[in-house]
C-alpha positions in Angstrom: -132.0 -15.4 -59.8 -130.4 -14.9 -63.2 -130.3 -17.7 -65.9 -127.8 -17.2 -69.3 -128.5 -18.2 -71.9 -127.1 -20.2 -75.2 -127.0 -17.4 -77.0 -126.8 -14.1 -74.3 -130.4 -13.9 -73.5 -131.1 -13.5 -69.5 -133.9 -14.0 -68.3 -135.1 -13.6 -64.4 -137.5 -15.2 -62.3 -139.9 -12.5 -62.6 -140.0 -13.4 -66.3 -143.7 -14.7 -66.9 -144.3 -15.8 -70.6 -142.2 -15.1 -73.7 -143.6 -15.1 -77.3 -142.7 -18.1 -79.2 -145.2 -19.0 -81.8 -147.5 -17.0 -84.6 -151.2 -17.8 -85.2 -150.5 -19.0 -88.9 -147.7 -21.5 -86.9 -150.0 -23.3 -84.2 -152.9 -23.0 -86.9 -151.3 -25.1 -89.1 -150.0 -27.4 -86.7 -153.3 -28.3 -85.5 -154.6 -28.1 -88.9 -152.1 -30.6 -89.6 -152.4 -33.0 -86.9 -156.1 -33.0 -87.4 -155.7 -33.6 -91.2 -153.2 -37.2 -90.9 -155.7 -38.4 -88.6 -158.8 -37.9 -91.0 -156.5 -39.1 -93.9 -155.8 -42.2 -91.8 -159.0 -42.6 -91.2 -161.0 -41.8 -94.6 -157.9 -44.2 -96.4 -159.5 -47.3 -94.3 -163.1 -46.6 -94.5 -163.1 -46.2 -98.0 -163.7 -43.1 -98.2 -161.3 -41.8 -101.4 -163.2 -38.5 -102.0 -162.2 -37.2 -98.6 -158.8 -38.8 -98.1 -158.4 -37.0 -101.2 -159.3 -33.4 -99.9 -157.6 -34.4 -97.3 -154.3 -34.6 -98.9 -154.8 -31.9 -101.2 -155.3 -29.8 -98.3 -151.8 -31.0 -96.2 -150.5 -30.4 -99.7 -151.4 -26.6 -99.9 -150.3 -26.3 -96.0 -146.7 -27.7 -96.3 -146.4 -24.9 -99.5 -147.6 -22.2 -97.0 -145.1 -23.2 -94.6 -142.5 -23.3 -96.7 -143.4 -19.7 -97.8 -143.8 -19.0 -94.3 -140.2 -20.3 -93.3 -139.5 -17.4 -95.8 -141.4 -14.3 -95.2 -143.1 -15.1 -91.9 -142.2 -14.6 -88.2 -139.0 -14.6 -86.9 -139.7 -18.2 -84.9 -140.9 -19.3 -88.2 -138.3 -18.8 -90.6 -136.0 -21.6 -91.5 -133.4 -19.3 -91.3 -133.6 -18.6 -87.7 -133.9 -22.3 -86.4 -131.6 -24.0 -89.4 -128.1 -24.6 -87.9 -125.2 -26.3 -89.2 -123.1 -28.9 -87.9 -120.6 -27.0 -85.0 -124.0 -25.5 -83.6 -126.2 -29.2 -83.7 -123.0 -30.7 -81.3 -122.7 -27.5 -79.6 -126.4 -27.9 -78.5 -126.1 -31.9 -78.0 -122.9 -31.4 -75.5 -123.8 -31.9 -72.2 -123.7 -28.9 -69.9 -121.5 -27.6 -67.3 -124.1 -27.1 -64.4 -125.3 -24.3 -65.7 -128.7 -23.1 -66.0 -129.4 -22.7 -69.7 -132.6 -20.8 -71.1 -132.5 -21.3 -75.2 -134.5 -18.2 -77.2 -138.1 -18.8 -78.1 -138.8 -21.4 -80.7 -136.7 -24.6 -82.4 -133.9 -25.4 -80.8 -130.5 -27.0 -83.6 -132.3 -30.6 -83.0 -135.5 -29.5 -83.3 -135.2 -27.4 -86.5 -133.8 -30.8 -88.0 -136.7 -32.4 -87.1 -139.2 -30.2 -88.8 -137.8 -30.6 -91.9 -137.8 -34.0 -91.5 -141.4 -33.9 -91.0 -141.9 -31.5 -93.9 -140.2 -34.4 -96.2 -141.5 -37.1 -95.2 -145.2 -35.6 -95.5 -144.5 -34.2 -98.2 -143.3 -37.8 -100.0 -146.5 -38.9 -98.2 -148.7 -36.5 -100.2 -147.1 -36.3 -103.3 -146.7 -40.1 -104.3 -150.6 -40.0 -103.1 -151.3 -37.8 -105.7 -149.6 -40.5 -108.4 -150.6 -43.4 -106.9 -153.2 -46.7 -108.3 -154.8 -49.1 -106.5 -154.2 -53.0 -107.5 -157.7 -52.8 -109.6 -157.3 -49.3 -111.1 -160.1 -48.4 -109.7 -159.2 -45.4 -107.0 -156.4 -43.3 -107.6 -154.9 -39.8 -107.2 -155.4 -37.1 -109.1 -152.4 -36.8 -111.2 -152.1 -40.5 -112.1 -153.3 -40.0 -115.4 -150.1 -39.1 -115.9 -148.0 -42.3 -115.3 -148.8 -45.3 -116.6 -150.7 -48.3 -114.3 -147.1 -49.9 -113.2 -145.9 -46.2 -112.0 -148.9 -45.5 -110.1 -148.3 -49.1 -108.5 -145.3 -48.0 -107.4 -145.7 -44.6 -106.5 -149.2 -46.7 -104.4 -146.3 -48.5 -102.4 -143.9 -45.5 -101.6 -147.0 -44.1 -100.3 -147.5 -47.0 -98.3 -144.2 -46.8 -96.8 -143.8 -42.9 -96.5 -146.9 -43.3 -94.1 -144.7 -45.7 -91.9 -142.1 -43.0 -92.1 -144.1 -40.2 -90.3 -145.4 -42.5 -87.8 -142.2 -43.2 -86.6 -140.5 -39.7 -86.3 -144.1 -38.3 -85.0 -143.1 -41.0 -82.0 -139.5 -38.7 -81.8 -141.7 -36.1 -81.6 -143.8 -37.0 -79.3 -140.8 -38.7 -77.1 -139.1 -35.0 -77.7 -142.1 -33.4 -75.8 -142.3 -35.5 -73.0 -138.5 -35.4 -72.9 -138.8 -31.6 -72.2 -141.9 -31.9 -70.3 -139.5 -34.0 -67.9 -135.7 -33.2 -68.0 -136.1 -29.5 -69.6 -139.5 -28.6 -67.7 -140.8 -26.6 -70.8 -144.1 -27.0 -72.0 -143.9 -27.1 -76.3 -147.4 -28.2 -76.3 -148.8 -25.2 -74.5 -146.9 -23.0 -76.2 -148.4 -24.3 -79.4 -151.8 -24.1 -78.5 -151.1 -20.2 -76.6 -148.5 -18.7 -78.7 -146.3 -18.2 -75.5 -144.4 -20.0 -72.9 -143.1 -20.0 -69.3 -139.7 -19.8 -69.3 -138.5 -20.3 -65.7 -140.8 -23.0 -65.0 -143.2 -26.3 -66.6 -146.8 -26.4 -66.1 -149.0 -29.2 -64.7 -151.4 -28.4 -67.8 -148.7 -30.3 -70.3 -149.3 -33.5 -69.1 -153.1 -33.5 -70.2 -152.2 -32.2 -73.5 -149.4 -34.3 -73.9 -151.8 -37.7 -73.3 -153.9 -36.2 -75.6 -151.1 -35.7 -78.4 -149.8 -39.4 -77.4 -153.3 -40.9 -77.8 -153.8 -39.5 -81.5 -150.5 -41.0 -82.6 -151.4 -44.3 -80.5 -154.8 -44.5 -82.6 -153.1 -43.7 -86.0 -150.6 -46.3 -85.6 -152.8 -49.0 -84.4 -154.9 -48.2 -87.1 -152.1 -48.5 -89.3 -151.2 -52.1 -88.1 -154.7 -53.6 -88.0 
């Protein structure tokens, strides 16, 4: 059998695995993942020094990726995956029956949604980097250059932000098992390989999708306590 797809590709049922992601990609995503969870964690416990390694570090990995939506892999460039408006409906319209295989990597929607990420962790990390605490006593590196009020405020955006990004990594993780169970395509595998099935989902998602779902369960009830 013969699938067509979005954009001419055909693919067969002998098709096996396809190339969708770079090791500098899933590195950083992991890297990433890993890093809002210890900077979570290190902002209740008290411990400053590391939430603040921790941020400085997300802040040098959204610059790479940036620089990687330039010069990197095909999947990886912004200009690949960045569609305007006519090709964002196109993609939303429902289909006419037919099976549809979409090349390797972000889909309209999902390009979208990485750059919302990248924003909103990047107004995460940045108004860290200004911010002051109500007794002036911990603050970010660069708040020497704003005075007290400032870094109060720039404290609260940060508060704020952080809500941000737990609510679109929810749409993120509600996108996954979305196309775990309508699309039958397995973006968490593919993130952790480098390559996905394309005729076919794998039982293996559903672990790492739990796993995924139980990260962002314990940030945000960490968040509300």
């Amino acid at each position: 059998m013969r699938f067509l797809g979005r954009e001419g590709l055909i693919v067969t049922e002998s098709t096996k695995r396809r190339f969708v992601w770079d090791l500098p990609i899933r590195v950083l995503h992991w890297s990433l993942v890993t890093l809002i969870a210890i900077s979570w964690w290190t902002a209740n416990a008290g411990l400053m020094d590391w939430h603040r390694l921790s941020g400085l570090t997300i802040v040098a990995l959204i610059i790479f990726r940036l620089l990687w939506g330039i010069f990197g892999s095909s999947t990886a460039r912004f200009a690949r995956f960045l569609k305007g408006p006519r090709a964002l409906i196109a993609y939303m319209r429902p289909g006419d029956g037919e099976v549809r295989v979409l090349p390797p990597g972000h889909n309209p929607l999902g390009g979208w949604s990485v750059i919302a990420l990248l924003a909103i962790l990047f107004t995460q990390v940045t108004t860290g980097l200004f911010a002051v605490d109500i007794d002036g006593i911990e603050s970010g590196p660069l708040s020497y250059l704003v005075d007290f009020d400032t870094g109060r405020l720039f404290s609260k955006l940060h508060d704020y932000s952080f809500n941000g990004l737990l609510a679109l990594i929810g749409l993120h993780i509600g996108a996954i098992a979305f196309y775990l169970l309508v699309r039958r395509r397995n973006l968490i595998l593919a993130m952790i390989t480098g390559t996905e099935r394309v005729t076919a989902g794998e039982a293996g998602f559903l672990v790492a999708a739990a796993v995924a779902a139980g990260i962002a369960y314990w940030i945000g009830g960490g968040a509300g306590g």
